[in-house]
PDB file of N, CA, C, O and CB in Angstrom:
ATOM      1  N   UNK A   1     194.090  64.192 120.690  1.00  0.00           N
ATOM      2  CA  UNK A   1     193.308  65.356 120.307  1.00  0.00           C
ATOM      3  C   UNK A   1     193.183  66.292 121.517  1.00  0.00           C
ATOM      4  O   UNK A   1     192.815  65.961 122.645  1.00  0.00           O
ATOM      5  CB  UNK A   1     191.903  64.932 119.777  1.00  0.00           C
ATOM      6  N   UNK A   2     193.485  67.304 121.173  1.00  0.00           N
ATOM      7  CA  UNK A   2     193.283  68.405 122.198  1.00  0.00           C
ATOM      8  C   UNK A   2     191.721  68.685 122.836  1.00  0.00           C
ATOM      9  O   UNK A   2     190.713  68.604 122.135  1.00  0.00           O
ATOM     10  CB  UNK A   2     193.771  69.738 121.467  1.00  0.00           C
ATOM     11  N   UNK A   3     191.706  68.954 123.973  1.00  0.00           N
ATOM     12  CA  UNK A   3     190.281  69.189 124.311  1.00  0.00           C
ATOM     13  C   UNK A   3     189.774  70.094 124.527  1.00  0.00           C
ATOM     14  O   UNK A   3     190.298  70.496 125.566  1.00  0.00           O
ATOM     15  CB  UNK A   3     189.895  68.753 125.067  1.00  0.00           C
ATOM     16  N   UNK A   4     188.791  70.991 124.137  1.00  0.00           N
ATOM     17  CA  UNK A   4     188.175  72.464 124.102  1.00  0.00           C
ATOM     18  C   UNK A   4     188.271  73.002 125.728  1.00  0.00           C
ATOM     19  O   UNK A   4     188.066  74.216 125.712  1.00  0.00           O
ATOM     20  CB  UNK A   4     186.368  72.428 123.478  1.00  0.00           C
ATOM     21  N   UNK A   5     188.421  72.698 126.603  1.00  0.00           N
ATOM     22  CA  UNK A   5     188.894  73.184 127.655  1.00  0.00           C
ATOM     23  C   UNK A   5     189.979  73.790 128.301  1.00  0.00           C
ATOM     24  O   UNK A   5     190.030  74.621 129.208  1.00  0.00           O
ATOM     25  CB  UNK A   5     188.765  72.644 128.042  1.00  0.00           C
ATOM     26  N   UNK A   6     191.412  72.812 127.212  1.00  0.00           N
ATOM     27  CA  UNK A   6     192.354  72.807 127.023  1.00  0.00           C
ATOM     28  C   UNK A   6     192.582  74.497 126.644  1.00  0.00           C
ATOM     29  O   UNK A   6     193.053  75.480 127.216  1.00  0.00           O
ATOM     30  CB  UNK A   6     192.579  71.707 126.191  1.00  0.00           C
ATOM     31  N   UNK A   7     191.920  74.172 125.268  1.00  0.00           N
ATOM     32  CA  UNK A   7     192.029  75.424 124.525  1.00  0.00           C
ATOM     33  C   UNK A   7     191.443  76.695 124.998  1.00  0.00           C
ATOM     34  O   UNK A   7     192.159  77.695 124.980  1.00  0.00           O
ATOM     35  CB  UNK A   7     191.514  75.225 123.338  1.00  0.00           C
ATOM     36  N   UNK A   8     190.185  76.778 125.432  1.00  0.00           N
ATOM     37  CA  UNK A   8     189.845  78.234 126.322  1.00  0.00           C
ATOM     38  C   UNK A   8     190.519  78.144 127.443  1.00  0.00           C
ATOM     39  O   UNK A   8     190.686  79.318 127.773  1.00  0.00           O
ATOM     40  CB  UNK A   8     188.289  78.537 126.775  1.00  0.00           C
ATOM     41  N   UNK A   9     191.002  77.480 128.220  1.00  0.00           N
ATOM     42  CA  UNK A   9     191.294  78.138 129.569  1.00  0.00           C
ATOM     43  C   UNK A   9     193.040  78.712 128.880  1.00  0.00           C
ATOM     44  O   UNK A   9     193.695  79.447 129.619  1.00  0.00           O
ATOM     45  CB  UNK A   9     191.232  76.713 131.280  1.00  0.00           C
ATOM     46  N   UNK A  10     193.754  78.236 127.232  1.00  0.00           N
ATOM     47  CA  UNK A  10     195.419  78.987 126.559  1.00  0.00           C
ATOM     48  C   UNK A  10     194.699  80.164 126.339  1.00  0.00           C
ATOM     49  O   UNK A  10     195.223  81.222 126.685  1.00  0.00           O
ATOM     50  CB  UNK A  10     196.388  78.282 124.839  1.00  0.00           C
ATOM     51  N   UNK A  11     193.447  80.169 125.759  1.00  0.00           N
ATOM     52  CA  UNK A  11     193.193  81.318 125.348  1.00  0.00           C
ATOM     53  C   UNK A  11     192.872  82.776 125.922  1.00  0.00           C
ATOM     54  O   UNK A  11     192.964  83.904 125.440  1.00  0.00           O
ATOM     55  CB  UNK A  11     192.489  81.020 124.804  1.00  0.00           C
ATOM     56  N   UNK A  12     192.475  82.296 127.099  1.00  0.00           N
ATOM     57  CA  UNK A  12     191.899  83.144 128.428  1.00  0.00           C
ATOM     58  C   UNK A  12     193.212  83.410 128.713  1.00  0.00           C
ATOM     59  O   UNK A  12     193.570  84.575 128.542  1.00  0.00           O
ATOM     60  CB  UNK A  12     190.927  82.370 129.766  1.00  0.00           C
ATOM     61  N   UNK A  13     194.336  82.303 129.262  1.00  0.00           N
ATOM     62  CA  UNK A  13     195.715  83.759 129.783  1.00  0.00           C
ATOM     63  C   UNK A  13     196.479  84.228 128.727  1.00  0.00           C
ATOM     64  O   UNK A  13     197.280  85.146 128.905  1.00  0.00           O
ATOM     65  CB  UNK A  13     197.125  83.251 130.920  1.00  0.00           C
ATOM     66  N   UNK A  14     196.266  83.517 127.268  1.00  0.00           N
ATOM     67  CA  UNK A  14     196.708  84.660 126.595  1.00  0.00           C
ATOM     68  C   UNK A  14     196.343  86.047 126.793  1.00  0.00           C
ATOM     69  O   UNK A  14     197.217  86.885 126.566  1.00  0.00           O
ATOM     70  CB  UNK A  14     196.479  84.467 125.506  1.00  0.00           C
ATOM     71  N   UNK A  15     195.521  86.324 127.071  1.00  0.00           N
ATOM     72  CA  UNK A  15     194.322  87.313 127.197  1.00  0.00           C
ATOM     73  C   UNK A  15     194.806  88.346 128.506  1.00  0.00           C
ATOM     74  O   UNK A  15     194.699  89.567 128.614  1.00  0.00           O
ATOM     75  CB  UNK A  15     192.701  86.367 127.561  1.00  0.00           C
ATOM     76  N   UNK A  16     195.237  87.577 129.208  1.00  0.00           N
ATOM     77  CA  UNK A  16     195.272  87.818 130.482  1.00  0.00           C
ATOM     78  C   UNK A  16     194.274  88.374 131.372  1.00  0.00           C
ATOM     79  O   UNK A  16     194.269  89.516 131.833  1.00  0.00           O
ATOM     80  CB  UNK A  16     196.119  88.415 130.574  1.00  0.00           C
ATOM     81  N   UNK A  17     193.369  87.388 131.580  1.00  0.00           N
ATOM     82  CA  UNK A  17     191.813  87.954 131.735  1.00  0.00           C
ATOM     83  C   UNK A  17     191.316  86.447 132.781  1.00  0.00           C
ATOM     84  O   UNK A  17     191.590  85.267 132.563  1.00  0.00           O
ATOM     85  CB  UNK A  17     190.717  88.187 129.728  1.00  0.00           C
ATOM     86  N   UNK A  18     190.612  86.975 133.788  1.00  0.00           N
ATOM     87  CA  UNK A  18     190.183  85.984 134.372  1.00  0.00           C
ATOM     88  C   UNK A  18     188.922  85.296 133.927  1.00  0.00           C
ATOM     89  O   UNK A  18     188.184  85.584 132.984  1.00  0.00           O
ATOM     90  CB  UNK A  18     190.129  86.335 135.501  1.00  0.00           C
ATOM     91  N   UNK A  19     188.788  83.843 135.241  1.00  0.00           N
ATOM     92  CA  UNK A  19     187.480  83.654 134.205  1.00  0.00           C
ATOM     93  C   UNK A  19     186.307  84.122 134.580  1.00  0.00           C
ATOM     94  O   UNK A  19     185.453  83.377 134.098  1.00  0.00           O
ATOM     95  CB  UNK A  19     187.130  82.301 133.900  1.00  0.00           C
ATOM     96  N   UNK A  20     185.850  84.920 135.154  1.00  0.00           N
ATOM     97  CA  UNK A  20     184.937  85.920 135.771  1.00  0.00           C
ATOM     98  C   UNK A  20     184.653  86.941 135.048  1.00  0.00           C
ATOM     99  O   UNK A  20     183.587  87.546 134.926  1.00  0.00           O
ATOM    100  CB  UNK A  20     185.359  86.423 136.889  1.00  0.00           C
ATOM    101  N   UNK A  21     186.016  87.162 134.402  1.00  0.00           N
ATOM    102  CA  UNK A  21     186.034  88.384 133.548  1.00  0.00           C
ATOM    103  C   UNK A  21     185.739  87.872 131.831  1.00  0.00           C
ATOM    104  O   UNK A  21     185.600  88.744 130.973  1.00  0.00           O
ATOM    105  CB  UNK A  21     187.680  89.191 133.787  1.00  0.00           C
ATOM    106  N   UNK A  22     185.684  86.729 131.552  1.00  0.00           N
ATOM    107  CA  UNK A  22     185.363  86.111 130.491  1.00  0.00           C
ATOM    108  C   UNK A  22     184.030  85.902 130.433  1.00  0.00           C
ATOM    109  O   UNK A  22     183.351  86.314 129.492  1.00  0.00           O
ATOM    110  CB  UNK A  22     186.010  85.060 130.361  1.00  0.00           C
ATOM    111  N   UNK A  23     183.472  85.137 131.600  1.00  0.00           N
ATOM    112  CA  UNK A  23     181.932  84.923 131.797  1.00  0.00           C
ATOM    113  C   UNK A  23     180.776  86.023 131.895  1.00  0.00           C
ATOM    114  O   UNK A  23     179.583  85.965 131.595  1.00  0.00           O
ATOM    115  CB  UNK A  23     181.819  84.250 132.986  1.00  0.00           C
ATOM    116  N   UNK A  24     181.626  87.125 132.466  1.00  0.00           N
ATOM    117  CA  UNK A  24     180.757  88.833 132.403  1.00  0.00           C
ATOM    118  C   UNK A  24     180.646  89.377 131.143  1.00  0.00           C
ATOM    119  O   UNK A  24     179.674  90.094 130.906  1.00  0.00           O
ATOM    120  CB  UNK A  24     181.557  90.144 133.213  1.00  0.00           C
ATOM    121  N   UNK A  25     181.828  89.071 129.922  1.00  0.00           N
ATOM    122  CA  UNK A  25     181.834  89.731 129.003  1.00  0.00           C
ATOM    123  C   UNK A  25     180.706  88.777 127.717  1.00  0.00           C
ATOM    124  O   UNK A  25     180.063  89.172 126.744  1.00  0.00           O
ATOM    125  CB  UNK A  25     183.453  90.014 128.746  1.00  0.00           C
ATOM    126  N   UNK A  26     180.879  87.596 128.254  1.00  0.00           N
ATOM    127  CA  UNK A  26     180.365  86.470 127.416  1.00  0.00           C
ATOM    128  C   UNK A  26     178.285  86.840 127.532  1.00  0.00           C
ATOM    129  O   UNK A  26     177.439  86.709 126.648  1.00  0.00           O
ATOM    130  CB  UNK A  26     181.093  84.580 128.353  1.00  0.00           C
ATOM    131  N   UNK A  27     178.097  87.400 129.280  1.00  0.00           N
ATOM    132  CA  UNK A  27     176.926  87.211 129.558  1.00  0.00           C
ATOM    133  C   UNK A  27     176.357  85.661 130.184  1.00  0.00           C
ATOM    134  O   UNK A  27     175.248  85.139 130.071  1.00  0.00           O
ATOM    135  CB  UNK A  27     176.387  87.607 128.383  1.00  0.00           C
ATOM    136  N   UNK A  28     177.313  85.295 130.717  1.00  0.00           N
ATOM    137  CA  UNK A  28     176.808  83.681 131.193  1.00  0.00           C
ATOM    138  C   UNK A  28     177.889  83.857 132.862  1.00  0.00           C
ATOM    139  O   UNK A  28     178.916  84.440 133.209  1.00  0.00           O
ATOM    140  CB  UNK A  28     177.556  81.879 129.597  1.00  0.00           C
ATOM    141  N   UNK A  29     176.958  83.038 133.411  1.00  0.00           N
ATOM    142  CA  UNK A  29     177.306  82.828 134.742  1.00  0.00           C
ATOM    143  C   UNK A  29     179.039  82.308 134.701  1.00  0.00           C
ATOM    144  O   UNK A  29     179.638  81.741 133.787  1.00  0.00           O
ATOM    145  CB  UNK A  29     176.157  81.638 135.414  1.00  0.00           C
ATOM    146  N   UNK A  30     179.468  82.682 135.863  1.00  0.00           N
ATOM    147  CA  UNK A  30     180.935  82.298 136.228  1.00  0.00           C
ATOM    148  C   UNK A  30     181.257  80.662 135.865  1.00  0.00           C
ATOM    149  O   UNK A  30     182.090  80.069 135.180  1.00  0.00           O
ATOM    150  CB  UNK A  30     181.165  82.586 137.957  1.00  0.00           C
ATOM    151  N   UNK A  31     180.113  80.289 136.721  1.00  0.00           N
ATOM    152  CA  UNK A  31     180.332  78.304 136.933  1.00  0.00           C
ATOM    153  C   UNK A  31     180.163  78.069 135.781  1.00  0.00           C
ATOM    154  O   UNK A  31     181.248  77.525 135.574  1.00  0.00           O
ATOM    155  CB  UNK A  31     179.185  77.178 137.901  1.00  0.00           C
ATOM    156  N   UNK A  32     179.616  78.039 134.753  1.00  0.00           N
ATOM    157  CA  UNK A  32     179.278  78.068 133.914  1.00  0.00           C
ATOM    158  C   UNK A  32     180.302  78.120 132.556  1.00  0.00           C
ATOM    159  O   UNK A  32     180.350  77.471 131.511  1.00  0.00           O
ATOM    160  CB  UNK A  32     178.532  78.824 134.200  1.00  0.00           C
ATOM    161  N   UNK A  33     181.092  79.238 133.129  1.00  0.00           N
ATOM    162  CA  UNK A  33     182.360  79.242 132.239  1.00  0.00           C
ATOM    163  C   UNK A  33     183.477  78.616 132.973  1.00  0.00           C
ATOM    164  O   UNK A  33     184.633  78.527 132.559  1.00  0.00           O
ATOM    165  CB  UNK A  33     182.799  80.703 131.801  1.00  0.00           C
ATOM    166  N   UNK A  34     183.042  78.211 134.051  1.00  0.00           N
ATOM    167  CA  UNK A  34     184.555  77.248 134.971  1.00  0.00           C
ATOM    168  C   UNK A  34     184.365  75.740 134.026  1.00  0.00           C
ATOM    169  O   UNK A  34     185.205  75.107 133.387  1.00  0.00           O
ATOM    170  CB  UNK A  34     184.177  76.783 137.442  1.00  0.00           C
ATOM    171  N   UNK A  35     182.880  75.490 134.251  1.00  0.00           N
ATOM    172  CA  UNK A  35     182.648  73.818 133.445  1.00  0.00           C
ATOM    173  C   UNK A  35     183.118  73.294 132.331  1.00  0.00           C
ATOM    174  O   UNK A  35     183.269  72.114 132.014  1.00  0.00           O
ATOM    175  CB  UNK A  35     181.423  73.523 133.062  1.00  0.00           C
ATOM    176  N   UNK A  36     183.440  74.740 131.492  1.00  0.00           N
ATOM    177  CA  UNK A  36     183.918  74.493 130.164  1.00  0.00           C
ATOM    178  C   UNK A  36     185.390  74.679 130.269  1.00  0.00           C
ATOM    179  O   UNK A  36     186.082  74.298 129.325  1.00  0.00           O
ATOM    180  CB  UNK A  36     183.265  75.421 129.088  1.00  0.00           C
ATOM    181  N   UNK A  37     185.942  75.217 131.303  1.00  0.00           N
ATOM    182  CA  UNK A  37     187.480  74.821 131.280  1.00  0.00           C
ATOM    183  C   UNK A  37     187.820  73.912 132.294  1.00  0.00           C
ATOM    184  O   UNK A  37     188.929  74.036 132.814  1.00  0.00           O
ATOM    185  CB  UNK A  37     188.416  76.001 131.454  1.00  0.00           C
ATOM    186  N   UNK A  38     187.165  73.140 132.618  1.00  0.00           N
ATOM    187  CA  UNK A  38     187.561  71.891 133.600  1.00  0.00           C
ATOM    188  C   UNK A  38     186.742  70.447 132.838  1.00  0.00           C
ATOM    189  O   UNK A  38     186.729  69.285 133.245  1.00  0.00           O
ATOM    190  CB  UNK A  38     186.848  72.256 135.501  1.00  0.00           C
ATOM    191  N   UNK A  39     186.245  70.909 131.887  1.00  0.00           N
ATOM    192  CA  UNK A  39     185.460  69.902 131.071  1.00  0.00           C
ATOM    193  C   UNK A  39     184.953  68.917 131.476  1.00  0.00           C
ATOM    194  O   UNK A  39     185.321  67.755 131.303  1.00  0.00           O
ATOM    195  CB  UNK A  39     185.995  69.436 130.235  1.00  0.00           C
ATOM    196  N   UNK A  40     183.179  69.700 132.619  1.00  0.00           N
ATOM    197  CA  UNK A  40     183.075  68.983 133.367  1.00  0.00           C
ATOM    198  C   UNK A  40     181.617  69.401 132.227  1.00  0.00           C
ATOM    199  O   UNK A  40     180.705  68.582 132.340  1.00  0.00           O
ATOM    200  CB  UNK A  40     183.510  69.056 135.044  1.00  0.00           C
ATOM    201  N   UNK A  41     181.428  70.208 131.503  1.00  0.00           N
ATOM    202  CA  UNK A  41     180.128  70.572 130.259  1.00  0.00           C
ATOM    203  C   UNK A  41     180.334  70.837 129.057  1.00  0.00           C
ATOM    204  O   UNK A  41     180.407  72.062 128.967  1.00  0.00           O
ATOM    205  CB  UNK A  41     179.341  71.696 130.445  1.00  0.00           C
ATOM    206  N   UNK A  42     180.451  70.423 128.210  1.00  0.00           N
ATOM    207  CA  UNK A  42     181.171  71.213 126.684  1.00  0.00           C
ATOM    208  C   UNK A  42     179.892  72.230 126.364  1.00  0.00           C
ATOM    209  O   UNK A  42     178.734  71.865 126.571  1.00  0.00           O
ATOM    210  CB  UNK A  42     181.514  69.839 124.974  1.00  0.00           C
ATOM    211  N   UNK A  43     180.192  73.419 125.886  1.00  0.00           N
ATOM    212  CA  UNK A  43     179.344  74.571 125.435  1.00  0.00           C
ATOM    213  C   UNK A  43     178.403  74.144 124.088  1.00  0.00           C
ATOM    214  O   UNK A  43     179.155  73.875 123.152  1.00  0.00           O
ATOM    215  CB  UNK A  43     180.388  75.874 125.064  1.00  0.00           C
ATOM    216  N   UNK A  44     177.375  74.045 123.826  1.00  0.00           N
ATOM    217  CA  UNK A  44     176.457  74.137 122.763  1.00  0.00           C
ATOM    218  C   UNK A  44     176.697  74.837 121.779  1.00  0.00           C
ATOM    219  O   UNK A  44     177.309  75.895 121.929  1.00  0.00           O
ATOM    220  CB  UNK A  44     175.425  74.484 123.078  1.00  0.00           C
ATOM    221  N   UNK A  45     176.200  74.345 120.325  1.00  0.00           N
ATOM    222  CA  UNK A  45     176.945  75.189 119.095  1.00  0.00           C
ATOM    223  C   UNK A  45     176.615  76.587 119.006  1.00  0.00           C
ATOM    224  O   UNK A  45     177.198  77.389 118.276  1.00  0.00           O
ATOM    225  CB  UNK A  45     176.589  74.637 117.676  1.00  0.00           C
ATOM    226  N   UNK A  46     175.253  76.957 120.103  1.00  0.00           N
ATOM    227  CA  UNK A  46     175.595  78.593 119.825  1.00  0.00           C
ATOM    228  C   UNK A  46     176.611  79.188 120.174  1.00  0.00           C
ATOM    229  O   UNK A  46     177.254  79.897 119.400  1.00  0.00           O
ATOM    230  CB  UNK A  46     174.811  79.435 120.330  1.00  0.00           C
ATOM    231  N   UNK A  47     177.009  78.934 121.767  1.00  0.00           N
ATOM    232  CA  UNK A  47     177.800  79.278 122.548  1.00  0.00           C
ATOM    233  C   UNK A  47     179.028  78.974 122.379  1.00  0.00           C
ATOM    234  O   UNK A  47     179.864  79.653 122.976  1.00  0.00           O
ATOM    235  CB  UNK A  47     177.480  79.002 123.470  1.00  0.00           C
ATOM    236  N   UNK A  48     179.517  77.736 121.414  1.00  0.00           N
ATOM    237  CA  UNK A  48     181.158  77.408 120.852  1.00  0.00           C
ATOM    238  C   UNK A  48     181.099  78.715 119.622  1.00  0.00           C
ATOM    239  O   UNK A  48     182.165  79.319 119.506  1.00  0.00           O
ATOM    240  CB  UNK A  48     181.458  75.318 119.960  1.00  0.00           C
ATOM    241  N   UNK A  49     180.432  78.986 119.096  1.00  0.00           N
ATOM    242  CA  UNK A  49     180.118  80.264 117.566  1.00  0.00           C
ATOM    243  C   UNK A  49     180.780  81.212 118.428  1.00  0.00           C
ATOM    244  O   UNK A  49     181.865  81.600 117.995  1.00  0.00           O
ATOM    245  CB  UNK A  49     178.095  80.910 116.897  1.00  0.00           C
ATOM    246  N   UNK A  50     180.267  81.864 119.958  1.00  0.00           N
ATOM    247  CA  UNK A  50     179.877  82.857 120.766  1.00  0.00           C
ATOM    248  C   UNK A  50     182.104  82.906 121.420  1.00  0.00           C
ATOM    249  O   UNK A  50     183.072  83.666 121.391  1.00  0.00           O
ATOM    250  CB  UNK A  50     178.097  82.197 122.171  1.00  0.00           C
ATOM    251  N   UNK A  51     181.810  81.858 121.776  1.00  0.00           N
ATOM    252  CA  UNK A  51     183.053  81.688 122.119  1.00  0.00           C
ATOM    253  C   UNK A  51     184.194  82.021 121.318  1.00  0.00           C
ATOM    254  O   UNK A  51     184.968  82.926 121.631  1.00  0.00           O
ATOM    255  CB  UNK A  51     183.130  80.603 122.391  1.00  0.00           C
ATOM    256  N   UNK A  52     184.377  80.972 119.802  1.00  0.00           N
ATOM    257  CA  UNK A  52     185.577  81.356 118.851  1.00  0.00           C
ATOM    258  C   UNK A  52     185.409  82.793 118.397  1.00  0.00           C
ATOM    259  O   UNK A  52     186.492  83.360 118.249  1.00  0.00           O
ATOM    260  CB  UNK A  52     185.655  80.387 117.514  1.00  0.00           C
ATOM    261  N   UNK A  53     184.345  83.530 118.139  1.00  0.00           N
ATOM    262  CA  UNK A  53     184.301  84.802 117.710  1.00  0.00           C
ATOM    263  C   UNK A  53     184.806  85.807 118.956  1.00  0.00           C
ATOM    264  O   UNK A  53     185.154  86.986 118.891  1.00  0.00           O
ATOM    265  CB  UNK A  53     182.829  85.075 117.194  1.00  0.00           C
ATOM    266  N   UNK A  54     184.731  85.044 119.940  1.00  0.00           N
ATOM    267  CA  UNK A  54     185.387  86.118 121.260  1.00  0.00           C
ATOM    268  C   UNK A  54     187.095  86.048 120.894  1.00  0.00           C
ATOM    269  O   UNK A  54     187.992  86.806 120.526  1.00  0.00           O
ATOM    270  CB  UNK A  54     185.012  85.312 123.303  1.00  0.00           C
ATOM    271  N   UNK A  55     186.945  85.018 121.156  1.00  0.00           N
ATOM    272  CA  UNK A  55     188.649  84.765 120.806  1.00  0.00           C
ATOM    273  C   UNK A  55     189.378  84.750 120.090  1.00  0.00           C
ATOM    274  O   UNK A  55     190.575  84.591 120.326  1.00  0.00           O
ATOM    275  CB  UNK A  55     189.121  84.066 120.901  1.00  0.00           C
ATOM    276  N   UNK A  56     188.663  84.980 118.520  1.00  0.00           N
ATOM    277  CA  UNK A  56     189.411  85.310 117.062  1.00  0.00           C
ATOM    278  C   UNK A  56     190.319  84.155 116.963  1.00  0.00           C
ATOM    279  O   UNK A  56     191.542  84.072 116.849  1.00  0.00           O
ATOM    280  CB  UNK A  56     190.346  86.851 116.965  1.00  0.00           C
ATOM    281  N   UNK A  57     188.632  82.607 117.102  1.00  0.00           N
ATOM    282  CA  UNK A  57     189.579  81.857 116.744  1.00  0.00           C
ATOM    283  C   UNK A  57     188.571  80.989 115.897  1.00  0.00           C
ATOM    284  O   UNK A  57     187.380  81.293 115.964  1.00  0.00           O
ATOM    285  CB  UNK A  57     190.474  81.222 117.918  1.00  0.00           C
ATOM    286  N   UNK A  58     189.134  79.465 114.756  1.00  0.00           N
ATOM    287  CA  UNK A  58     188.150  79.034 114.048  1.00  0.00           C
ATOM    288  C   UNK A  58     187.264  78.245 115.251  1.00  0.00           C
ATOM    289  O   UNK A  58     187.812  78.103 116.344  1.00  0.00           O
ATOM    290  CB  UNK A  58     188.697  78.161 112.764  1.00  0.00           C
ATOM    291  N   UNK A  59     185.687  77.656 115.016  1.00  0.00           N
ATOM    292  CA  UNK A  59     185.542  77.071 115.824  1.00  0.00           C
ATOM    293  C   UNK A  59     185.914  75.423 116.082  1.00  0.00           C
ATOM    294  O   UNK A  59     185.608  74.556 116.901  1.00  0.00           O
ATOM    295  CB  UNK A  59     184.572  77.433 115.877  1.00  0.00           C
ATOM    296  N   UNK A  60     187.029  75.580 114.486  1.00  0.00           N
ATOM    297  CA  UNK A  60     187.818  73.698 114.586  1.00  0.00           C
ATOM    298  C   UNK A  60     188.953  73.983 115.416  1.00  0.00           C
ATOM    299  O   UNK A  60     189.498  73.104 116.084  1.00  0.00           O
ATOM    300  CB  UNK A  60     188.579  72.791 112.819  1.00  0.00           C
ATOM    301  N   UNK A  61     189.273  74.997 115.401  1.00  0.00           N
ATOM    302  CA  UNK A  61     190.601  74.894 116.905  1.00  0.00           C
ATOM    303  C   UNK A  61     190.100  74.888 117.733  1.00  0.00           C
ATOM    304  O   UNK A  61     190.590  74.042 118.482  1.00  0.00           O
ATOM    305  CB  UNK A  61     191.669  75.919 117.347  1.00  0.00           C
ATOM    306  N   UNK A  62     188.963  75.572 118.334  1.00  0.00           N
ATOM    307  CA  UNK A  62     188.757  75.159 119.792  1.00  0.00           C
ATOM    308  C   UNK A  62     188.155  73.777 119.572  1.00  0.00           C
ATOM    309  O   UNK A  62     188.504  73.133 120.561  1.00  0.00           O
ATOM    310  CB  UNK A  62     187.738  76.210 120.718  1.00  0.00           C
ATOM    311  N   UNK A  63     187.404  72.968 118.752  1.00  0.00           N
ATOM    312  CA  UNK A  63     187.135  71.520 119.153  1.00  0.00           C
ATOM    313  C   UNK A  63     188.571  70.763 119.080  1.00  0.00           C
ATOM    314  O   UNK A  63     188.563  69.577 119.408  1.00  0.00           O
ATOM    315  CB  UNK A  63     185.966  70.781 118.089  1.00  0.00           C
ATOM    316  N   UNK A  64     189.778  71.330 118.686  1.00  0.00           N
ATOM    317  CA  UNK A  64     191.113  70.326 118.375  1.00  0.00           C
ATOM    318  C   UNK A  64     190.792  69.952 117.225  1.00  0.00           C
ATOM    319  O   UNK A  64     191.128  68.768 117.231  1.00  0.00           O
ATOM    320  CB  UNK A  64     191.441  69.005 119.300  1.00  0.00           C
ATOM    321  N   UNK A  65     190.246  70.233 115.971  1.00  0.00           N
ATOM    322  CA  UNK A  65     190.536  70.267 114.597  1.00  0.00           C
ATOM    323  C   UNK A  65     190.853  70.619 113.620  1.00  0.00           C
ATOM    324  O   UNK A  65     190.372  70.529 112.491  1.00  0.00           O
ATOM    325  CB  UNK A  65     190.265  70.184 114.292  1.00  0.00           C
ATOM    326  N   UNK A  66     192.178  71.292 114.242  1.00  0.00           N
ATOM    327  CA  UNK A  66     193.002  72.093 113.399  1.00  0.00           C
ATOM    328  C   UNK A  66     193.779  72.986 114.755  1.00  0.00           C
ATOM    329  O   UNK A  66     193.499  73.524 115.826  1.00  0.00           O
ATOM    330  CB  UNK A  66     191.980  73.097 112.121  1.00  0.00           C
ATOM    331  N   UNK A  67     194.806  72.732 113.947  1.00  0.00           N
ATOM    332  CA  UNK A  67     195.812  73.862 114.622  1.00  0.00           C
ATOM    333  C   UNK A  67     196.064  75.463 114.309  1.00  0.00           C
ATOM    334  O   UNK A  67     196.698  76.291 114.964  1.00  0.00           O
ATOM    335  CB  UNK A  67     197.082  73.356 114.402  1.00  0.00           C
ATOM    336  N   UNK A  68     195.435  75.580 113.235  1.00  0.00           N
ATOM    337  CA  UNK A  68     195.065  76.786 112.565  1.00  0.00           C
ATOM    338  C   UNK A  68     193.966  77.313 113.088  1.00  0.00           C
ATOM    339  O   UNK A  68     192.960  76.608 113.162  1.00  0.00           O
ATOM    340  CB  UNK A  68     194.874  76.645 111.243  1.00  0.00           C
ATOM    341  N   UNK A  69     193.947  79.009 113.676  1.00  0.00           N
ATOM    342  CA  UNK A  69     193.699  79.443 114.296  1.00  0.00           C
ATOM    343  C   UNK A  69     192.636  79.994 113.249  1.00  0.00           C
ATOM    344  O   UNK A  69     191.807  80.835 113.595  1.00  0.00           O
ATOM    345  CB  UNK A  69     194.596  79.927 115.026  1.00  0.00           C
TER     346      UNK A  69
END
């Protein structure tokens, strides 16, 4: 199973956007958005909602439940 860290840090260089520049737009501290792509914190269900709607994605692809976007 893929791991949600996995998946935001494909989704971020799809983007081509750093993660500084993800965490400013999100409104949450830098480290904060590093933890969730080194999956050293998984994000809370507001903030996974906050997240797939950034990324125009479902929020079962970013947990790895589904490959469908």
């Amino acid at each position: 199973m893929v791991k949600i860290s996995e998946r935001l840090r494909a989704l971020r260089k799809e983007k081509k956007m750093r993660q500084a520049d993800v965490a400013k737009l999100l409104g949450i501290g830098v480290r904060t958005y590093q933890y969730y792509e080194s999956d050293e914190h998984r994000p809370d269900y507001e903030m996974l909602i906050v997240l797939a709607d950034f990324f125009g994605v479902s929020t079962d692809y970013l947990l790895g439940r589904s490959e469908e976007r």
